[in-house]
N, CA, C and O of each residue as an XYZ file, in Angstrom:
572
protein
N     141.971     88.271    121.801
C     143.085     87.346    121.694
C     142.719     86.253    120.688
O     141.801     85.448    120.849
N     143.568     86.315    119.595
C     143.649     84.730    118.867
C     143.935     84.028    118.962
O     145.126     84.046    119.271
N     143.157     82.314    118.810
C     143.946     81.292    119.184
C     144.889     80.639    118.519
O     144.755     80.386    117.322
N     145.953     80.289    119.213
C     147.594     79.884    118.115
C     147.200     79.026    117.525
O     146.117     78.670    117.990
N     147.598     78.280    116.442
C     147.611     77.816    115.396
C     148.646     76.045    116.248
O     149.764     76.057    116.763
N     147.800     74.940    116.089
C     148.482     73.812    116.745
C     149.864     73.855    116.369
O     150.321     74.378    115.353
N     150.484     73.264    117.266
C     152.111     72.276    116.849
C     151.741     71.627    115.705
O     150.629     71.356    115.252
N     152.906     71.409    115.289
C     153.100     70.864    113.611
C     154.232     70.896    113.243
O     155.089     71.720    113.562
N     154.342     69.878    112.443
C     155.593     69.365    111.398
C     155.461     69.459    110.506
O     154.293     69.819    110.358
N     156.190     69.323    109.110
C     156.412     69.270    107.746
C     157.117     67.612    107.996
O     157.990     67.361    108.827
N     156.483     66.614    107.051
C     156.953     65.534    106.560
C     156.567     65.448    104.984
O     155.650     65.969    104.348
N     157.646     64.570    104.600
C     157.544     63.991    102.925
C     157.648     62.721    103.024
O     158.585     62.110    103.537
N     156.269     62.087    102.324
C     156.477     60.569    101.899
C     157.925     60.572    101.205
O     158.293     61.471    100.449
N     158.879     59.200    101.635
C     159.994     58.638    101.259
C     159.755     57.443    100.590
O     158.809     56.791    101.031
N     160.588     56.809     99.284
C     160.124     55.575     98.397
C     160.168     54.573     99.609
O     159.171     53.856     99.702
N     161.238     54.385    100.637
C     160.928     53.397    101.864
C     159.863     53.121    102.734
O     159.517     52.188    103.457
N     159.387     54.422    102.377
C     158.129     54.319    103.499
C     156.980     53.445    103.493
O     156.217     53.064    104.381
N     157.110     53.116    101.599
C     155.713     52.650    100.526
C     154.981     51.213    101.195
O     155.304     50.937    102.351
N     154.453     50.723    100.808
C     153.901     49.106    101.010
C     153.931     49.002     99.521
O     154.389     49.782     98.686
N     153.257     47.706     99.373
C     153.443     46.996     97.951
C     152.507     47.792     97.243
O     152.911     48.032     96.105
N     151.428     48.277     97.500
C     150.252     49.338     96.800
C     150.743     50.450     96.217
O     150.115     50.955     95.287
N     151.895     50.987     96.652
C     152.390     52.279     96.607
C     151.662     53.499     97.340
O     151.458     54.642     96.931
N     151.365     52.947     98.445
C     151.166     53.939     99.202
C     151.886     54.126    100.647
O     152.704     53.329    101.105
N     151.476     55.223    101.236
C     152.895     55.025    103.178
C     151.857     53.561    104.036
O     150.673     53.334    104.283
N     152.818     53.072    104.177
C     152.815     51.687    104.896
C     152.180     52.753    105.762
O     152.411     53.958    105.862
N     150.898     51.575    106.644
C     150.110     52.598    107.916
C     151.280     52.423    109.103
O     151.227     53.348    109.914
N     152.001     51.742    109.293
C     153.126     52.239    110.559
C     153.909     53.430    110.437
O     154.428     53.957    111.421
N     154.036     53.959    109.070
C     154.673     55.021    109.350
C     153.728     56.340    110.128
O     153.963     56.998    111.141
N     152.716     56.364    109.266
C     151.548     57.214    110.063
C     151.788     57.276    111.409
O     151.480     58.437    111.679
N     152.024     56.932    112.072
C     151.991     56.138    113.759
C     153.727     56.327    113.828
O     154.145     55.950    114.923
N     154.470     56.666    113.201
C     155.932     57.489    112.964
C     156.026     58.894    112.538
O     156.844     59.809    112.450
N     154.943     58.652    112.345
C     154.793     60.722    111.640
C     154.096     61.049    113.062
O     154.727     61.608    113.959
N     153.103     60.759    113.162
C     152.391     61.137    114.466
C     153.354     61.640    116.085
O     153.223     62.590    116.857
N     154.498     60.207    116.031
C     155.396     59.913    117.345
C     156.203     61.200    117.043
O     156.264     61.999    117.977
N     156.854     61.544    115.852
C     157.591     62.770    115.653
C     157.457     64.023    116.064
O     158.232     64.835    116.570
N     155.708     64.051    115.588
C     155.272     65.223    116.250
C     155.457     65.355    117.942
O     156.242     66.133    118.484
N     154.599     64.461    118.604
C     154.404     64.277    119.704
C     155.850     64.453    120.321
O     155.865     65.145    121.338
N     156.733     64.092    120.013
C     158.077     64.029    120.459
C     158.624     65.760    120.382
O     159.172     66.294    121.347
N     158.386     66.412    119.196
C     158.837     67.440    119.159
C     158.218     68.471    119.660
O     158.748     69.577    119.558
N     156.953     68.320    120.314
C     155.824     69.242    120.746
C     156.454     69.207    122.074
O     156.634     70.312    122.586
N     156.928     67.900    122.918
C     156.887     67.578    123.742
C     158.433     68.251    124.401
O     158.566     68.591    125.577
N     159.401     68.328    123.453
C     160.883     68.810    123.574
C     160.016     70.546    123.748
O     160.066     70.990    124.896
N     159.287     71.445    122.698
C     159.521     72.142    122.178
C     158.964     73.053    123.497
O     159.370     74.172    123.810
N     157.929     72.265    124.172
C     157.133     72.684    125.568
C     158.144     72.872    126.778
O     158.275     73.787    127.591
N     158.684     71.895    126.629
C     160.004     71.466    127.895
C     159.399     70.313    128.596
O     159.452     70.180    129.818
N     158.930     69.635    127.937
C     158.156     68.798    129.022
C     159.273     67.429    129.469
O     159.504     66.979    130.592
N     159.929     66.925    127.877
C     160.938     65.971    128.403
C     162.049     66.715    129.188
O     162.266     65.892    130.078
N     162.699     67.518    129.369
C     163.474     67.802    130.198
C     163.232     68.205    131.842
O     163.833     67.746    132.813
N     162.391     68.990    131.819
C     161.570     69.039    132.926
C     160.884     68.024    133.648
O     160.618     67.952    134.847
N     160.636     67.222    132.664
C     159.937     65.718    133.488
C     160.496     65.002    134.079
O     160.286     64.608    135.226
N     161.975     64.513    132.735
C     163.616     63.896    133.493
C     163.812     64.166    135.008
O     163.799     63.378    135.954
N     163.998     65.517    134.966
C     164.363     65.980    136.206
C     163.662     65.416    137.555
O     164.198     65.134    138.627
N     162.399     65.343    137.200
C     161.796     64.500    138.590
C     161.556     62.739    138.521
O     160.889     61.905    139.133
N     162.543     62.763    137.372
C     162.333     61.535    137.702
C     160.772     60.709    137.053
O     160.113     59.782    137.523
N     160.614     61.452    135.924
C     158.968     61.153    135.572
C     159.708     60.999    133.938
O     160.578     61.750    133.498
N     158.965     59.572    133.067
C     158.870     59.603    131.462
C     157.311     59.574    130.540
O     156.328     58.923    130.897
N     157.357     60.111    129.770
C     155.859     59.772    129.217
C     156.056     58.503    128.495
O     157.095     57.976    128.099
N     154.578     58.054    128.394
C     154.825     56.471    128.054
C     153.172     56.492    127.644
O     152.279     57.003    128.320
N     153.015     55.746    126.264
C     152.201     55.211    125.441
C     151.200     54.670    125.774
O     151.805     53.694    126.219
N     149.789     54.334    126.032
C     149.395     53.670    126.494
C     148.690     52.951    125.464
O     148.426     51.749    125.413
N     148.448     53.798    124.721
C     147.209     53.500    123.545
C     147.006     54.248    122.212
O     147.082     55.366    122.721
N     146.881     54.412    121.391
C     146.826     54.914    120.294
C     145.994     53.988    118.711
O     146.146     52.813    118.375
N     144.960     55.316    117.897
C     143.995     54.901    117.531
C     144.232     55.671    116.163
O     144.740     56.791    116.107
N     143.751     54.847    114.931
C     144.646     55.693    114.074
C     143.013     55.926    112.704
O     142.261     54.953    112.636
N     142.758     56.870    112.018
C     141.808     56.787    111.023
C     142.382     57.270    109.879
O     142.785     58.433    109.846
N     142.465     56.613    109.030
C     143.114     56.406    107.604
C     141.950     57.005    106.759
O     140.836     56.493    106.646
N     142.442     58.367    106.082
C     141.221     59.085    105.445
C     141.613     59.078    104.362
O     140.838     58.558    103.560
N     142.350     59.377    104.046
C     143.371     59.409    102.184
C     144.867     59.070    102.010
O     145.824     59.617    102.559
N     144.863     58.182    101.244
C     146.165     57.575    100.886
C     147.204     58.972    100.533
O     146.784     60.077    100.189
N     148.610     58.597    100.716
C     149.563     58.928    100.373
C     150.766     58.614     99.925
O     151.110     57.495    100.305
N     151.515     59.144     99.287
C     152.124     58.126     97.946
C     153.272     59.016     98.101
O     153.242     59.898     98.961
N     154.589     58.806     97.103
C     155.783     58.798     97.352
C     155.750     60.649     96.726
O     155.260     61.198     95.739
N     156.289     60.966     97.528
C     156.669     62.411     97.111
C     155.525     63.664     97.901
O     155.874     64.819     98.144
N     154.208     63.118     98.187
C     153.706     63.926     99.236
C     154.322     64.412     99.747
O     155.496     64.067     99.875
N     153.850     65.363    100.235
C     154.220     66.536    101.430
C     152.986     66.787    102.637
O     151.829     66.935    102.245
N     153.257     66.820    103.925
C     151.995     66.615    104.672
C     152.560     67.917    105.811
O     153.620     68.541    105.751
N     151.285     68.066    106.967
C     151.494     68.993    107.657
C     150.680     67.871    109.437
O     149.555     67.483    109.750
N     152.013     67.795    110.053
C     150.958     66.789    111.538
C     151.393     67.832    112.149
O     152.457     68.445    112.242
N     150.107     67.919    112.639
C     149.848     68.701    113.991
C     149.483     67.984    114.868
O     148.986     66.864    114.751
N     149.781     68.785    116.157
C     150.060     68.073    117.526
C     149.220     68.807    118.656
O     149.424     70.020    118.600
N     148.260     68.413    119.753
C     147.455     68.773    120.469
C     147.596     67.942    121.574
O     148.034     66.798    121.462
N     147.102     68.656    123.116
C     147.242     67.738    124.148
C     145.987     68.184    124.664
O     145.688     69.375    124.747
N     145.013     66.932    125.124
C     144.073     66.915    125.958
C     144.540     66.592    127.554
O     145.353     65.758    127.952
N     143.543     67.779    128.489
C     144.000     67.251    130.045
C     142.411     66.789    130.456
O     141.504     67.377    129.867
N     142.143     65.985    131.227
C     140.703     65.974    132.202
C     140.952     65.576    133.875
O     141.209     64.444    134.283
N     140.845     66.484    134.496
C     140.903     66.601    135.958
C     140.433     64.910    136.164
O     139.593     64.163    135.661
N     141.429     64.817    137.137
C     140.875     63.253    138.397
C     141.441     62.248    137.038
O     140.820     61.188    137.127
N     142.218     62.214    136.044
C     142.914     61.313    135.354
C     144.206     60.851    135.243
O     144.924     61.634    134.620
N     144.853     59.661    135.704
C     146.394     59.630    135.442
C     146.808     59.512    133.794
O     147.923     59.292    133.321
N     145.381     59.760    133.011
C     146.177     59.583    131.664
C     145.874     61.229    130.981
O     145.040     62.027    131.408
N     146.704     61.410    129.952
C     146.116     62.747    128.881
C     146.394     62.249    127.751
O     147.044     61.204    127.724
N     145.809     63.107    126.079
C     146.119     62.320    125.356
C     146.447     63.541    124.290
O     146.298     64.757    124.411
N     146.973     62.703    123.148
C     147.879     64.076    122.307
C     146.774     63.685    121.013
O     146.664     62.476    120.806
N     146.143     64.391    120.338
C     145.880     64.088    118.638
C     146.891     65.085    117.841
O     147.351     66.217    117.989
N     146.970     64.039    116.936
C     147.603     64.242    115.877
C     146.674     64.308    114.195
O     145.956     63.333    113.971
N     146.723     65.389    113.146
C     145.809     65.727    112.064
C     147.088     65.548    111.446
O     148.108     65.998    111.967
N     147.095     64.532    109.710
C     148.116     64.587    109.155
C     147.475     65.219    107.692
O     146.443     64.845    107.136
N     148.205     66.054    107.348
C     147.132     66.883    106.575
C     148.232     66.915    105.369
O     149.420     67.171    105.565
N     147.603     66.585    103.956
C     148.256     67.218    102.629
C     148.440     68.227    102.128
O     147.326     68.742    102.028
N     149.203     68.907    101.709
C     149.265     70.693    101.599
C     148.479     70.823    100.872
O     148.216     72.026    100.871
N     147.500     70.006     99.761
C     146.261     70.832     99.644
C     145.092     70.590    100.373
O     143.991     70.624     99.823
N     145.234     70.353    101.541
C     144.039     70.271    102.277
C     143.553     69.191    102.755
O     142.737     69.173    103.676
N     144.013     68.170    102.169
C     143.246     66.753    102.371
C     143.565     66.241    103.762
O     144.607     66.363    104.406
N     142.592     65.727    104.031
C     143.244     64.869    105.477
C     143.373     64.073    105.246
O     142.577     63.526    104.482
N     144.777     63.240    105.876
C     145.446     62.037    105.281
C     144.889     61.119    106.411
O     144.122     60.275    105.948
N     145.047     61.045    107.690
C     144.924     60.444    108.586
C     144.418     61.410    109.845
O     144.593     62.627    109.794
N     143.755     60.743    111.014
C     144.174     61.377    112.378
C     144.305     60.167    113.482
O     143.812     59.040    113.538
N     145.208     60.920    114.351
C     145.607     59.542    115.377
C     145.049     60.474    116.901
O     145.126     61.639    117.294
N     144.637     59.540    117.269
C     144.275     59.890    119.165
C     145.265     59.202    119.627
O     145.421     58.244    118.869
N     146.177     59.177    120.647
C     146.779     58.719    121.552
C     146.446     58.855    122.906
O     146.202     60.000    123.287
N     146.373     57.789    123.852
C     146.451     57.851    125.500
C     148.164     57.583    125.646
O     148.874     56.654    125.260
N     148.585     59.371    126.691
C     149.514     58.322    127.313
C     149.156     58.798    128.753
O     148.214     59.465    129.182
N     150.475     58.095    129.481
C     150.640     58.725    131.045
C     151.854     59.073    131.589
O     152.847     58.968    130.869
N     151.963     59.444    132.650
C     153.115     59.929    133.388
C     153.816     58.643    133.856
O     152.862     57.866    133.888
N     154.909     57.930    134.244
C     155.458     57.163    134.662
C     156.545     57.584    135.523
O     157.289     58.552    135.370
N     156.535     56.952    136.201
C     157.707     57.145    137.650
C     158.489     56.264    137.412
O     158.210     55.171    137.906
N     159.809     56.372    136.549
C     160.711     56.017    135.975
C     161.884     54.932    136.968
O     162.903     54.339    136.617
N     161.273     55.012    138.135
C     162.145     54.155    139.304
C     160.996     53.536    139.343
O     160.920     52.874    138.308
N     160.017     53.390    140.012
C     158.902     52.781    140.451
C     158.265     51.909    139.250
O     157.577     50.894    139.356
N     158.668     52.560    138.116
C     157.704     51.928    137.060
C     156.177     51.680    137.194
O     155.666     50.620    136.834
N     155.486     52.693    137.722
C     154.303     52.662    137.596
C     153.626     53.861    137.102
O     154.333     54.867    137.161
N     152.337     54.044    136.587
C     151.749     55.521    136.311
C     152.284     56.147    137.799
O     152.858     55.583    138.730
N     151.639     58.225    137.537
C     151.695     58.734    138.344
C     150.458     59.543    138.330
O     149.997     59.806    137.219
N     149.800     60.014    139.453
C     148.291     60.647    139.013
C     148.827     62.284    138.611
O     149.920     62.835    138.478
N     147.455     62.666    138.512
C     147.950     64.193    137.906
C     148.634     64.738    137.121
O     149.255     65.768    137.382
N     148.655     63.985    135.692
C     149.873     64.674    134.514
C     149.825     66.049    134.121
O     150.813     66.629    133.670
N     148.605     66.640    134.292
C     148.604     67.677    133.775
C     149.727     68.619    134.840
O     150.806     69.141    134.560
N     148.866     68.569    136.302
C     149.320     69.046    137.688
C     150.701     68.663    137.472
O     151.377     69.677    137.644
N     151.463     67.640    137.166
C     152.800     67.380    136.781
C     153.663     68.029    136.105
O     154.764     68.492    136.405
N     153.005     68.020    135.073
C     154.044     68.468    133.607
C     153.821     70.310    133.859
O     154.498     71.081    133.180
N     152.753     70.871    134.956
C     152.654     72.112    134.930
C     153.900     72.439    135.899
O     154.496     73.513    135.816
N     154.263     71.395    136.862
C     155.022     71.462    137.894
C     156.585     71.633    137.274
O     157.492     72.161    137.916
N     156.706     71.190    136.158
C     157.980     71.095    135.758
C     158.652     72.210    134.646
O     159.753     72.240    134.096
N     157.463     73.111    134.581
C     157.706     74.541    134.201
C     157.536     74.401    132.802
O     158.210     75.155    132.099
N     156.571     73.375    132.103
C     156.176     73.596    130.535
C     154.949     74.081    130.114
O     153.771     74.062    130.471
N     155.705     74.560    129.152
C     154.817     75.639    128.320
C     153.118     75.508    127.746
O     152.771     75.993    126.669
N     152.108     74.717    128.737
C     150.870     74.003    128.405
C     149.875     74.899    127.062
O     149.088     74.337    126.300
N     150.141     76.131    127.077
C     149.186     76.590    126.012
C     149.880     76.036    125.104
O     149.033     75.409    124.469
N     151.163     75.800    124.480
C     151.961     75.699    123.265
C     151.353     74.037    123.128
O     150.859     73.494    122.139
N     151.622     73.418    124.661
C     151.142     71.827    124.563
C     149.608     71.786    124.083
O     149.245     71.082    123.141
N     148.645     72.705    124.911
C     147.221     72.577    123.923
C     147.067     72.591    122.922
O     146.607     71.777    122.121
N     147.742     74.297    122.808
C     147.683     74.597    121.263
C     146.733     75.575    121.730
O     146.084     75.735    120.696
N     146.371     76.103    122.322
C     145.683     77.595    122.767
C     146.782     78.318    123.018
O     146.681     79.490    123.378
């Protein structure tokens, strides 16, 4: 058996995106990243399935390493990964923002957690959770 190939997007630097240097302002990075994460997260079933009980994912933390600039007209490739570790209410997604020739532009770690959307507090067991709600976890690893 081979292992699948991570979640991933196609993005293009936009002239809005720039800072005064001419390169992507670092918040967008941390907008390219959320995209992924967002669409990994639809593509698994995890936001719909989560809704349903009453559970949202929510941000806790996020860490970003700026490896090579990118400039207006790039083309990049973010991929999307989810870490689980038993006995944790948090998991975390990385994100690789990669230039189609290879370069690595950035990578971001994120912590988030499960939230109990009435209660407003974490919930333990995200993994045990999000398995509960019938999503697709190899597609979320990326195995």
């Amino acid at each position: 058996m081979t292992e699948r190939e991570p979640f991933s997007i196609q993005v293009k630097v936009r002239t809005y995106e720039l800072d005064p240097n001419g390169h992507l302002n670092h918040a967008v990075y941390h907008q390219y990243g959320e995209i992924a994460r967002t669409e990994l997260a639809v593509a698994a079933g995890v936001t719909e399935g989560l809704i349903k009980q009453g559970i949202g994912i929510v941000m806790l933390e996020s860490h970003i390493r700026f490896r090579w600039e990118m400039r207006w007209g790039d083309e990049a490739t973010v991929s999307c990964v989810s870490r689980f570790e038993d006995e944790k209410k948090v998991f975390w997604m990385d994100n690789v923002i990669t230039k189609l020739d290879g370069t690595v532009s950035a990578e971001i770690e994120s912590t988030l957690g499960l939230m109990d959307l009435e209660k407003r507090k974490l919930v333990p067991g995200p993994m045990e959770r999000i398995r509960d709600a019938g999503v697709d976890l190899d597609l979320l690893r990326g195995s």
